[in-house]
N, C-alpha and C positions, 0 to 999 in steps of 0.2 A: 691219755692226754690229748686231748684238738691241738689238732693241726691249724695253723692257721699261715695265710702267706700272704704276703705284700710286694706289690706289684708297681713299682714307682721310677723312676731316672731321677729323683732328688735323694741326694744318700742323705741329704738332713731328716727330709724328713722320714723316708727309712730307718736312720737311728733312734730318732723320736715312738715314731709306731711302735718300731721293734720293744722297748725298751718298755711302753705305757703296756703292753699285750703281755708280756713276759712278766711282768708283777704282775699282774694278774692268774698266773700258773698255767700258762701256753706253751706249747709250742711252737716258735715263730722262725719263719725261713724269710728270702728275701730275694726279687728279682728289678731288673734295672730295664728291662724287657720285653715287647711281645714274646719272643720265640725262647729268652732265657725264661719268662713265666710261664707258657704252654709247656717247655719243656720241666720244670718243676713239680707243676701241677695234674702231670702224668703220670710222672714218678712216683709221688706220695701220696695216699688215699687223705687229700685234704677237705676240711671240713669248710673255712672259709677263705674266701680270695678278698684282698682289698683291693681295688684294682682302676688306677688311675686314668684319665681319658687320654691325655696327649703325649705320647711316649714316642721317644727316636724310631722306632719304625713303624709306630704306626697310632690309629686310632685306638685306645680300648674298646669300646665299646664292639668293634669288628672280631672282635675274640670273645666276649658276655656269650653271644650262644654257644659256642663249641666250649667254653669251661661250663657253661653249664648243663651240660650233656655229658660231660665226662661219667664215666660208669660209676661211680661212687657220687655223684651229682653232687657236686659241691656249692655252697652258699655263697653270692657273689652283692659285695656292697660296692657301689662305685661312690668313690672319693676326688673331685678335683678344686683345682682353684680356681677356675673359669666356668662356673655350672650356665646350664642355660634349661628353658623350660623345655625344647623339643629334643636336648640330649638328654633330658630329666625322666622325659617320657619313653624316650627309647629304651635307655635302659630298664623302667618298667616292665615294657611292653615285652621285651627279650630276657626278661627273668629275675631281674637284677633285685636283689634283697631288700636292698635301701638306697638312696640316692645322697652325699655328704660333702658339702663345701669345706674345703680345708679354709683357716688347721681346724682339724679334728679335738675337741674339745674331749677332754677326759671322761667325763662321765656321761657326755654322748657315745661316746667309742665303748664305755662299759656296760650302758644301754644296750646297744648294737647287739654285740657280743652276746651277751646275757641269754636277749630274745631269741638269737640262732643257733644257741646251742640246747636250748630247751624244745626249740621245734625240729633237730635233729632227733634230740632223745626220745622226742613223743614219736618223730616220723619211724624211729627203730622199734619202737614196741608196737607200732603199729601194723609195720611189715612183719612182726614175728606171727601173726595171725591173718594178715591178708589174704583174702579169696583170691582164687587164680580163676582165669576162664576156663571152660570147658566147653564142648562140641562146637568150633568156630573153626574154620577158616583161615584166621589172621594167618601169614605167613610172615617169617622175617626176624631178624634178632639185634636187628640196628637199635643205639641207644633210644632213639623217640619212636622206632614204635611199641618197643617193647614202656616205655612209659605211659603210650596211648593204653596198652593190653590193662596194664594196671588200673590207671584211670577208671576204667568203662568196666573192670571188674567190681572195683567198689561200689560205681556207679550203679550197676545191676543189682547192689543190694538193698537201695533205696528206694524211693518213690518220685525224686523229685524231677521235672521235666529236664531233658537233654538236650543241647544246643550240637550238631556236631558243626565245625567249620573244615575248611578246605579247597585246594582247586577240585575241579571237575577233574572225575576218574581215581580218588587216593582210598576207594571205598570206602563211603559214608555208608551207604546201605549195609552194606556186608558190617560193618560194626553196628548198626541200628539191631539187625537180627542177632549178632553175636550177644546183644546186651539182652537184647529177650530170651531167647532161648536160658540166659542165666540167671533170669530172674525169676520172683515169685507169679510172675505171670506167665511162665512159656505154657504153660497147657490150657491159655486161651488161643483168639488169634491174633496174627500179627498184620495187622493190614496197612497199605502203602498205598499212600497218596501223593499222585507225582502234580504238584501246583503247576508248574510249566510245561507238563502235556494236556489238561485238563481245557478245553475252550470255557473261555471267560463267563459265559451265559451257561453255563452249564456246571460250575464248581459248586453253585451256593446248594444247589440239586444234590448232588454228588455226597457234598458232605454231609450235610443237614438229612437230607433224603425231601419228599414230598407227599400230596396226598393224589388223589385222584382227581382229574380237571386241574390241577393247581396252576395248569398253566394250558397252552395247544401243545397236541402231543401227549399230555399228560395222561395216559389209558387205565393207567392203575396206580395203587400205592406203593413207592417203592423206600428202604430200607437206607439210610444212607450211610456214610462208613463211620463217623461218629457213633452212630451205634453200634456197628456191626465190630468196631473195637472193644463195647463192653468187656471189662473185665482184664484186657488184653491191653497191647500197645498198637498206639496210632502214631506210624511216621510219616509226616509230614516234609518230602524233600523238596526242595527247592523251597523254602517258606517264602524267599525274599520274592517269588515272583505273585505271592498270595496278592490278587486285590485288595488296594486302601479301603472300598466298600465294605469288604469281608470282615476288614480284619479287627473291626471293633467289636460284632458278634463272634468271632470267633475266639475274642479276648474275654468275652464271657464266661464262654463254655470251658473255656481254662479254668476261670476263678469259680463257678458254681456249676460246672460239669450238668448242666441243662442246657435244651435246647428247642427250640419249634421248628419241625419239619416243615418247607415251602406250604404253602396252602393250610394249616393245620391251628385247629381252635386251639388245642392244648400244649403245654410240655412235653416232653420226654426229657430220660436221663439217662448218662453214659459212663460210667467209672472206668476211663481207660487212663493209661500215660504218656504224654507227648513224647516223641523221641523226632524232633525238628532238624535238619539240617539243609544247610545253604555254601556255594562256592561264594556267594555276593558280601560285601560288607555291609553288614547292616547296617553300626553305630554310625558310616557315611552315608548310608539311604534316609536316616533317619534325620540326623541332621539337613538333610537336604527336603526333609517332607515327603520322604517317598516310602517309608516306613514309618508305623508308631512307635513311638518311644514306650510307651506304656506296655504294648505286647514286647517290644524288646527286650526290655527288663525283665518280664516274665517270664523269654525263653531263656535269657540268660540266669536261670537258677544253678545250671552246671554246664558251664562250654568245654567239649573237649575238641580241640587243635590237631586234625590227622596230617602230618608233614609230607610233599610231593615226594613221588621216587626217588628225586634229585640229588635229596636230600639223606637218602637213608642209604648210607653207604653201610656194604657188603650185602645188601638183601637182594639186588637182580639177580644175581645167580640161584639161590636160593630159590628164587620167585620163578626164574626160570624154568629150574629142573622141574617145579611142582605144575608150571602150567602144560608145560611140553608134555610130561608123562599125564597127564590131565585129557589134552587133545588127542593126542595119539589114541587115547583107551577110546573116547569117543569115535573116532573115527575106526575104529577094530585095528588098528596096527601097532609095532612093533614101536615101544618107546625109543626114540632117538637119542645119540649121544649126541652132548653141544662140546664143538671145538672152543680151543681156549682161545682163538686169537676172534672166535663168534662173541665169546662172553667177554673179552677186553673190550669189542667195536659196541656192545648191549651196555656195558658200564658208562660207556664215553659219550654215549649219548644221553641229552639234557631232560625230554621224555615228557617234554610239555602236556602232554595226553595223561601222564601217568599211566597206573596200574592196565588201564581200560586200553590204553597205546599199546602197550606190553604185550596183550592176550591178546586183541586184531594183529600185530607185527607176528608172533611167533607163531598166529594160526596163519598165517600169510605164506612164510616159512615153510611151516610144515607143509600146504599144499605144493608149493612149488618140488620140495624133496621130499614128494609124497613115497616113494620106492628107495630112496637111499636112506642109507643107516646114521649117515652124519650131518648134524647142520651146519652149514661151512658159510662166513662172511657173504658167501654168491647169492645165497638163497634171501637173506636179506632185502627189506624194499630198497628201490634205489634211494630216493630221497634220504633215507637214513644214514646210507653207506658216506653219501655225499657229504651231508651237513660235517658227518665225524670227521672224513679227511680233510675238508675245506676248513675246518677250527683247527686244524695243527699246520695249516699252512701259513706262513709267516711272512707279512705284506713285506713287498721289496720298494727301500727305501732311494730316492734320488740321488745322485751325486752332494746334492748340497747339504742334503738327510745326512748321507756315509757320512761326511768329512765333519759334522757336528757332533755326530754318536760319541758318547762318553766322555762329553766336554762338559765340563764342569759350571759355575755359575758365574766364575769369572773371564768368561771367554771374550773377545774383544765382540763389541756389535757388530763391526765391520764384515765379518766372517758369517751372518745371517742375514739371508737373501730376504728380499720383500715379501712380506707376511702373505699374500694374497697370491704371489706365484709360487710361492713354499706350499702353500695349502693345495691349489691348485695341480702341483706336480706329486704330491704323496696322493693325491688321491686319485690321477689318471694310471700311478707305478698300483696300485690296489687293486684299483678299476681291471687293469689291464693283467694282473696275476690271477684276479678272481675268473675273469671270464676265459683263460687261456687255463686251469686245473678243470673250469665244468664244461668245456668242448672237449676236452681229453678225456675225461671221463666216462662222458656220451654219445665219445666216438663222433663229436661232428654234427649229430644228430640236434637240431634247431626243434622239432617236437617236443624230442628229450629234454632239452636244455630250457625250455621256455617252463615246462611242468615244474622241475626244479628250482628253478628261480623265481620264479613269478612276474617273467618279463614278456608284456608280448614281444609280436612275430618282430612286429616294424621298428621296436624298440630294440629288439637284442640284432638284427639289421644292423640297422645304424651303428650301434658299440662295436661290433666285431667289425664294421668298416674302418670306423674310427680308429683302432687299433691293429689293422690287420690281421685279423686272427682268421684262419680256414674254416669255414661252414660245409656243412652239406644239406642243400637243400632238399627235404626230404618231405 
């Protein structure tokens, strides 16, 4: 029997739900709660969430992506009384099933239902035969990448062009090969074209290829990578820094896979498959005319979404051990063990760099403990050590701060100092805690502390005058 759960602080219309769902032959549960509905929704391998926006502790929509990442990925309809178009959107854009203005009309709500539970049942006979990946790389067992793994396995069985997105460093490339190597094309080649190392005067070369003379310089005929994909896959990274000039011929060669080389009377032709990806937002480059819309749409045939480090809890460690024992082989030495209070300080950092941070940080590492057997917090960059302690330090609040803490809404005015020296004194007591943890840190050192911060010489001067804090001029 479906699972289904509702997620509401109105108990009316919780009885209502409960009650319209239940004739129907559900199973229906019931939360008044963010944290009573995540904790529900943990519990019971549920199929759908109803799940309201403005709830006593909190926003729903701030909970849509973690239910829907839950290991059993449950179907998430947001329902409220106050809908608006950019919370209509969000929840789209973060998963959400359907978007539904209460009250909830009966045979909209049976609609609903209906549609989600058929595209469970299809998604289950689906996965009873689902392609897995083979010979890749991926590492990691967090619920979104192991969704991405699936994705880009199906995706390898098709033909149609590949969007990947993401920050810079969550490896786009490494899934770009991972999808070749699975596909009906690995035993052509796979060739990589990076648009934002490429100088501008030289990409339409590059790709297309040329003839002889076709330009100065030009000594002979050369081959460009559109061709030299025949047969095989052409990745295409950083698309969004592709020139506007380019990128209407190159919206060609998508749709009728010809092309004319620089200088060149005739045709050619190339049977490759795009595999595109970009950190940039297009759908805003585009809108803004800094992208076509027309190639847009073309690369969007199947986008798949690789989520930062940040985000993929439990996988640094994992990621860890694989790249440490990685480097180490490289470099002929003995694989390292990682302490556990190394891999708490690797978790707690935010890893803005991603995957690509990770591998420079623990080849970092490892040089410095090139002869010892453990990686200890020391060997660490400092910048990193820094940031992690400096985020669990907890700004110290003014006098007039203390004596407000955990006053409630009916507190007399009287008792709240002028807005502009309240403001002004939490931020010298901040000021003055931040800069007194990273002189401690760096031992004093004004070198040290300036690279950390990002403050110059005459700037961080000044503040630690202002505040008295000890320097060493170094």
């Amino acid at each position: 029997m479906p699972e289904i759960l509702i997620i509401d602080d109105d108990p009316v219309i919780c009885t209502i739900m409960q009650n319209k769902v239940s004739k129907m032959g559900h199973s229906v549960s019931v939360a008044h709660t963010l944290k009573e509905g995540l904790a529900k929704a943990k519990a019971v391998a549920v199929d759908l969430i109803f799940l309201d926006v403005y709830l006593p502790d909190g926003n729903g929509l701030t909970l849509l992506p973690i239910l829907t990442n839950l290991p059993h990925r449950p179907e998430v309809i947001i329902f409220t009384s106050k809908g608006s178009s950019d919370s209509a959107e969000t929840a789209i854009k973060n998963g959400a099933w359907d978007y539904l203005e209460k009250p909830v009309m009966t045979q909209e709500l049976a609609l609903s239902l209906k549609q989600v539970l058929l595209y469970r049942q299809s998604q289950q006979k689906a996965l009873a035969v689902a392609p897995t990946l083979k010979d890749h790389d991926i590492i990691g067992t967090s619920s979104l990448i192991t969704k991405c793994r699936a994705e880009l396995a199906l995706a390898a069985q098709g033909e149609a062009h590949i969007l990947l997105t993401g920050e810079t460093g969550t490896g786009k490339e490494l899934f770009a090969r991972a999808l070749h190597a699975n596909s009906n094309r690995s035993h052509k080649k796979f060739v990589v074209v990076d648009c934002a190392a490429l100088p501008a005067n030289l990409i339409e070369s590059a790709l297309f290829g040329h003839e002889r003379g076709a330009f100065t310089g030009a000594e002979k005929s050369t081959t460009g990578l559109i061709k030299q994909a025949d047969g095989g896959t052409l990745f295409l990274d950083e698309i969004g820094e592709l020139p506007l000039n380019l990128q209407t011929p190159f919206l060609r060669v998508l749709q009728e896979h010809r092309f004319r080389p620089v200088g060149s009377a005739s045709e050619d032709e190339s049977n490759f498959r795009l595999v595109a990806a970009t950190h940039r937002n297009l759908p805003a480059m585009a809108a803004n005319k800094e992208f076509r819309e027309d190639l847009l749409y073309r690369l969007q045939a199947l986008v798949i979404e690789l989520p930062p480090l940040r985000e993929r809890a439990g996988d640094i460690a994992e990621l860890t051990h694989h790249f440490v024992k990685q480097i180490c082989s490289r470099y002929g030495i003995a694989a390292k063990e990682i302490g556990s209070d190394t891999l708490e300080m690797l978790n707690a950092y935010p890893w803005p760099g991603n995957i690509r941070e990770l591998v420079n940080t623990l080849e970092s590492a490892i040089n410095i403990a090139l002869n010892e057997p453990l990686l200890f917090p020391k060997h660490l960059p400092i910048p990193l050590r820094t940031k992690v302690k400096l985020k669990n330090i907890k700004p110290v609040l003014p006098p007039e701060a203390n004596s407000t803490a955990g006053s409630n809404d009916t507190e007399p005015l009287s008792h709240i100092t002028d807005y502009r020296q309240y403001r002004e004194s939490v931020l010298m007591a901040a000021e003055k805690k931040y800069l007194t943890a990273l002189m401690t840190h760096t031992g004093g050192s004004i070198k040290e502390s300036c690279k950390i911060s990002g403050l110059g010489r005459t700037r961080l001067y000044t503040l630690l005058k202002t505040h008295q804090i000890t320097r060493n001029d170094d």
